[in-house]
C-alpha positions in Angstrom: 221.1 121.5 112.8 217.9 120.3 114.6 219.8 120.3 117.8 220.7 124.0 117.3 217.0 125.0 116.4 215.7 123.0 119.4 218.3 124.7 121.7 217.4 128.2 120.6 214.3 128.1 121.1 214.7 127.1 124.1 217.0 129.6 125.1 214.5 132.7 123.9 211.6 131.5 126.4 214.1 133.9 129.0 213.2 136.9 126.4 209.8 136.5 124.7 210.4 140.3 124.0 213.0 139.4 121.5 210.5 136.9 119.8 208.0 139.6 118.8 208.4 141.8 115.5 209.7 145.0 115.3 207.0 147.6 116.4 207.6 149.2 112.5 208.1 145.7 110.5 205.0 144.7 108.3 204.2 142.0 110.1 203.8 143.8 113.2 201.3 146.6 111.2 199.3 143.2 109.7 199.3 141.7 113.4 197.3 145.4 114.5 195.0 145.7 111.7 193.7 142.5 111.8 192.8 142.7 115.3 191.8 146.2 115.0 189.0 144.6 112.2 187.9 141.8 114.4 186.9 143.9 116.8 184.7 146.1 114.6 183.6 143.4 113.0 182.4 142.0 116.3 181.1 144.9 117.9 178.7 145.9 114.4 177.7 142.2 115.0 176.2 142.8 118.3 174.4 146.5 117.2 172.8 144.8 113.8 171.6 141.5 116.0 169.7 143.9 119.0 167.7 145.5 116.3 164.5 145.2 116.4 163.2 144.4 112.6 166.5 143.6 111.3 166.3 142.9 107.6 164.9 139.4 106.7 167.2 137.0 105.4 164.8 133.7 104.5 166.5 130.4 105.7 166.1 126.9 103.2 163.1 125.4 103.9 163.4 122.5 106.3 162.7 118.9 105.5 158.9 118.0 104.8 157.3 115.9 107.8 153.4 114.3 106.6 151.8 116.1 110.0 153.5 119.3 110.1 154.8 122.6 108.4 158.3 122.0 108.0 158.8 124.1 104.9 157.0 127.0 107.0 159.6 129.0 108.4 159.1 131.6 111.3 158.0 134.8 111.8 160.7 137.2 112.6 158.1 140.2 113.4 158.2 140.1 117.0 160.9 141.9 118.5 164.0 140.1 119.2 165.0 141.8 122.2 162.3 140.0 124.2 163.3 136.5 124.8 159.9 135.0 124.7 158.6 136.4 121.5 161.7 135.3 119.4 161.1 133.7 116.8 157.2 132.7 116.7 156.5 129.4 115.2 153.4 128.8 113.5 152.1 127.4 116.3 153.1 130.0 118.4 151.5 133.0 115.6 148.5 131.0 116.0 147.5 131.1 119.4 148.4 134.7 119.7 146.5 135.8 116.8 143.4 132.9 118.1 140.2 134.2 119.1 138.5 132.7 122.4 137.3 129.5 120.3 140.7 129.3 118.6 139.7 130.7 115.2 142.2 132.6 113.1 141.4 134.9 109.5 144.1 133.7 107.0 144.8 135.6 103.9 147.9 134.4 101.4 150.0 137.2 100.0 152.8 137.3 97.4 155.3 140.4 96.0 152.7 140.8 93.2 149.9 142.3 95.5 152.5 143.4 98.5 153.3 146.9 96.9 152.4 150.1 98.5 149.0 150.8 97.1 148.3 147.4 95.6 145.6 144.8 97.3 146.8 144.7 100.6 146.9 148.2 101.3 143.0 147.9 100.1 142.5 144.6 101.8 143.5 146.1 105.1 141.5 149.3 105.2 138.2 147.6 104.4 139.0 146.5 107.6 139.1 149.4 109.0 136.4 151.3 107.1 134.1 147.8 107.6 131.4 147.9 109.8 132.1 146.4 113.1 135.4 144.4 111.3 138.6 146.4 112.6 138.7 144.4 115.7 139.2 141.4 113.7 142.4 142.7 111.9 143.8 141.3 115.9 143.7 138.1 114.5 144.6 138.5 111.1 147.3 136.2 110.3 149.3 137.2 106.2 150.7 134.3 105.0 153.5 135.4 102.8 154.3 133.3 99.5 158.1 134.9 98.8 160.3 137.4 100.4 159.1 140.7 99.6 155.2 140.3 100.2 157.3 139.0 104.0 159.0 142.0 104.2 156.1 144.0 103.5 153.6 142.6 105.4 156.2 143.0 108.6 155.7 146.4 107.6 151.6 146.9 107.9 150.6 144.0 109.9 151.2 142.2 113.5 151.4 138.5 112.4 153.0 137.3 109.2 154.3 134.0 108.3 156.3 132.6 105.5 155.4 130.0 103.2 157.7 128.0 101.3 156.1 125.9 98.3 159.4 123.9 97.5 160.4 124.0 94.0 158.4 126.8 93.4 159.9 130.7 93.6 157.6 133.6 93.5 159.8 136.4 93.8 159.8 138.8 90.9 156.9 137.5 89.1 153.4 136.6 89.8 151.9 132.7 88.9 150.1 132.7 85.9 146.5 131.0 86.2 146.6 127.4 85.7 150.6 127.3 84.6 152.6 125.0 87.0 153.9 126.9 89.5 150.2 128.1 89.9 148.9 124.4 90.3 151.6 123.7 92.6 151.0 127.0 95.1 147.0 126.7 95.1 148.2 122.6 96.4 150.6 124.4 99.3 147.3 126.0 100.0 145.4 123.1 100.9 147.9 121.2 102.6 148.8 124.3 104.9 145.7 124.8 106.1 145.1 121.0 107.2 147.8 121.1 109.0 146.3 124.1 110.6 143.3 122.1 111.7 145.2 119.5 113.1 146.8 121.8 115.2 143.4 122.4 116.7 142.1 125.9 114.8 139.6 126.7 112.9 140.0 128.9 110.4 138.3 131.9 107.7 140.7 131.9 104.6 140.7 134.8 102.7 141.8 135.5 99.4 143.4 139.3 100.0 140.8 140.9 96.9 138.0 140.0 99.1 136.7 143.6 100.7 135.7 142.8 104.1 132.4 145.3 105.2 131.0 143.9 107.8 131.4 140.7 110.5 130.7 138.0 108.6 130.4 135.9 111.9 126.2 135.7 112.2 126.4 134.6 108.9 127.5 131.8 109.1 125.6 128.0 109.9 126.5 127.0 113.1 125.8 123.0 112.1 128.3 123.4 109.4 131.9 121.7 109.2 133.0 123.4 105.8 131.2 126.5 104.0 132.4 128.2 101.2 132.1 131.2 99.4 129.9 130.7 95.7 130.6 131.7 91.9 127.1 131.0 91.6 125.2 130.5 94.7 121.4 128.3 93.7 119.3 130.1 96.8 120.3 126.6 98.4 122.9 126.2 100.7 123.4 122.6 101.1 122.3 122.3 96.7 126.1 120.3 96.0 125.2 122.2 92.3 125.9 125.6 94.0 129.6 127.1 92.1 131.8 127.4 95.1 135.2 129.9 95.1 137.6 128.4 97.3 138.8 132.0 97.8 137.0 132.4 101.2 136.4 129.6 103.3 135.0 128.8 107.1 136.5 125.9 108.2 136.2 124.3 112.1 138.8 122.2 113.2 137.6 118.2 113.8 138.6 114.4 112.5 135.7 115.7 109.5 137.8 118.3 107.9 141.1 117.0 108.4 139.8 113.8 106.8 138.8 115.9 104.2 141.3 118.2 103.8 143.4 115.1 103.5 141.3 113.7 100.5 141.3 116.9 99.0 144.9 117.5 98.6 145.2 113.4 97.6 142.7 114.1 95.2 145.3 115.7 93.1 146.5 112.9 92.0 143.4 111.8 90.3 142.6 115.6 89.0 146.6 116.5 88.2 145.8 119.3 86.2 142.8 121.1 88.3 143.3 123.7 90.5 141.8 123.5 94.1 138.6 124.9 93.0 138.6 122.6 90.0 139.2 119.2 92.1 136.4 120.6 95.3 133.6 120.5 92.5 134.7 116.9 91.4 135.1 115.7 94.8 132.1 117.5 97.1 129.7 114.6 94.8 131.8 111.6 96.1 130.6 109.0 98.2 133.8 109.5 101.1 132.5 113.2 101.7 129.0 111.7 103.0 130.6 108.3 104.4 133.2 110.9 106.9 130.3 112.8 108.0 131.4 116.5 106.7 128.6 119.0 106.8 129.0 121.4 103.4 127.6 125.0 103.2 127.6 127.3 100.4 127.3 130.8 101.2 124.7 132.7 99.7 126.1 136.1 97.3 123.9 138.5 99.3 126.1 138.3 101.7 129.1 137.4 100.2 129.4 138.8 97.1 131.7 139.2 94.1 132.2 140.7 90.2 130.5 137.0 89.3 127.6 137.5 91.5 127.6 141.7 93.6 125.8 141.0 96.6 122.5 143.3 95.6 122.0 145.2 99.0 124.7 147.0 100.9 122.4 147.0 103.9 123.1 142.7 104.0 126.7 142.3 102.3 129.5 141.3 104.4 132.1 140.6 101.8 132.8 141.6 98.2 135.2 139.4 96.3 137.1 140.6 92.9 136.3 137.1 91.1 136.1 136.4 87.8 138.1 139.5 87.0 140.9 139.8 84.7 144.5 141.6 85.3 145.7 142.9 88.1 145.1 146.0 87.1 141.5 145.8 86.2 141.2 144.3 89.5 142.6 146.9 91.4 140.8 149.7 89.4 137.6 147.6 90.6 138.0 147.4 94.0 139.4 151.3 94.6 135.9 152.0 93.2 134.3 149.5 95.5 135.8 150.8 98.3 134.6 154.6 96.9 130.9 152.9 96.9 131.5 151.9 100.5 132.4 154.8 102.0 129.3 156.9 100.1 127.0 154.1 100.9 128.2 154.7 105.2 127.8 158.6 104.4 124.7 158.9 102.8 120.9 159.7 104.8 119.6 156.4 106.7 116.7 156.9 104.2 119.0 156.2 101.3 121.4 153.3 103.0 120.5 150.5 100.8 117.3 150.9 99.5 118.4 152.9 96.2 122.4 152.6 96.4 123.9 149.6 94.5 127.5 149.0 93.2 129.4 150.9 90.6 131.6 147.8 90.0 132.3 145.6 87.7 133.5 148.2 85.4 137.1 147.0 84.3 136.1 143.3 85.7 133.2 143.6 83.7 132.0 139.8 83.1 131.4 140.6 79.9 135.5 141.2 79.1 136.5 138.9 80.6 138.8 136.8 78.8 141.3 134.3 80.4 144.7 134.3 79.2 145.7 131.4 76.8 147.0 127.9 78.9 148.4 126.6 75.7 151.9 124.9 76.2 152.1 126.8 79.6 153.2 129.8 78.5 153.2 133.2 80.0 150.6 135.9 78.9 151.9 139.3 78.2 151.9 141.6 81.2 150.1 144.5 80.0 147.1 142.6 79.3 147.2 139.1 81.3 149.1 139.7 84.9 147.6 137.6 87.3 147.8 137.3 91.0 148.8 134.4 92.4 145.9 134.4 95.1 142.8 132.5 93.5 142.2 133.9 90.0 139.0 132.5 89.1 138.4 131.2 85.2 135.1 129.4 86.0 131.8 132.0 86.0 
């Protein structure tokens, strides 16, 4: 029997017609139809992958490495039919969104405040309504906390990158103040942006309810290492007793702050359940911070400003900052009306600019309501009263 089998197959290589299945058999119709599928399949596979845009599908974060941003994942807002824009690293976002001294504006964003009409639609056009601040929207880099806020920043901006905090997911929900998933994001924060120093840049960081008015650039001390933004600022910038908000921060890239942004994010081990503001006001007192050399600066709230502390004259203010504000609606309320105050301030007589204008705002954020939601056992306020962002809600006044 095996001899026969052998023998007639060999006798049927003279007539590989008769090996092939009747044109009208089933198998023969299975045979066409599957190739007739492959090669749509193949050919929708080339149209989807030329476009430019194409919807974001976020790959697993990579493996952690102690110097760099493996669980940062590139942008995919370039477009993909030009070879050398694919795909921009950090690295890569970051020296095309650098200024000539290789300083970048970073603002965090998550799904919570990535809705049309929510704070980065706001964020953005104080930009554009600031006085002598569009230009600086050019190197503007969104840092996207989950999927959506990705999607939609690929929508309204030039350079967004993704941020994966592992073992933290902040789609569909926001990061209540001071629960875990907060503690660990506000962490990612600090450890992100030292690796952004060691790759050579300095940096503003931005939380995206800060209203930028003007350039905040002459502003700043030009002997300083670190300055940050103030709660409560004493009329003294180098007074350590000054209330800093870690929300909006000028940082310059040298072994100073990445020696302190190292000791910093270490410090959370000593401080486990602070938050980054929380653990900067134990740690700006220690003896390291003098023994490394880091020159601190607090900035002063006439020019940068917020609901804890309005900067007084609209003439001086550079930035405004929703702080110690409660519910993201509240806040939002707050800084529509901001902007409203703004825009009068820019079209009202020369005479009147600043001298008899002043803010309409707090009203919602009013210092006075302000309540912060319960932290006992970790749970969840309701949303209609407690929603809070996951950008720097501040509970300290």
């Amino acid at each position: 029997m095996p001899m026969k089998m052998i023998g007639s197959a060999a006798s049927s290589r003279g007539n590989s017609s008769e090996m092939l299945p009747d044109s009208d058999s089933p198998v023969r119709r299975i045979l066409t139809l599957l190739i007739i599928f492959a090669v749509v399949a193949f050919s929708c596979h080339i149209i989807y992958d030329t476009q430019t845009y194409s919807y974001l599908i976020l790959p697993r974060p990579f493996g952690r490495s102690s110097s760099t941003v493996n669980q940062i994942f590139s942008s995919d807002a370039v477009n993909k039919s030009q070879p050398d824009t694919k795909e921009l690293s950090l690295e890569g976002i970051l020296k095309k969104a650098a200024m000539e001294d290789k300083t970048v504006i970073l603002a965090p964003l998550n799904e919570a405040w990535a809705s049309p009409g929510s704070i980065i639609d706001l964020f953005i056009e104080s930009f554009r309504i600031g006085n002598n601040t569009s230009w600086l929207l050019n190197h503007l880099i969104i840092v996207a906390l989950d999927q959506k806020a990705y999607i939609r920043c690929l929508a309204v901006h030039t350079y967004c990158f993704a941020l994966v905090t592992e073992g933290v997911d902040f789609s569909g929900s926001e990061a209540y103040f001071m629960t875990s998933d907060y503690l660990k994001m506000v962490l990612r924060k600090i450890d992100f942006l030292r690796s952004v120093l060691e790759m050579g840049y300095n940096f503003i960081f931005s939380d995206g309810d800060i209203m930028w008015f003007r350039n905040p650039f002459p502003q700043f001390y030009l002997d300083a290492d670190f300055q940050v933004a103030c709660d409560h600022f004493t009329g003294n910038s180098t007074n350590l007793n000054n209330g800093p908000n870690t929300g909006f921060m000028y940082v310059k890239s040298n072994n100073r702050t990445i020696e302190f942004y190292k000791f910093w994010y270490s410090s959370r081990e000593k401080y486990p359940r602070k938050h980054d503001q929380d653990v900067l006001n134990k740690i700006k007192h220690d003896p390291y911070i003098k023994n490394i050399g880091l020159k601190i600066r607090f900035l002063d709230t006439a020019y940068f400003g917020g609901f804890c502390e309005p900067s007084r004259d609209l003439n001086r203010v550079c930035t405004m900052h929703a702080n110690c504000c409660f519910g993201l609606d509240s806040k939002l309320h707050d800084l529509r009306v901001m902007l409203d105050d703004w825009k009068k301030f820019l079209s009202s007589p020369a005479s009147v600019n600043g001298s008899k204008m002043s803010w309409s705002v707090p009203q919602n954020c009013s210092i006075k309501s302000f309540h912060p939601p319960s932290k006992k056992n970790n749970t969840q306020p309701s949303k209609n009263n407690t929603q809070l962002s996951t950008q720097a809600e501040r509970s300290k006044i």
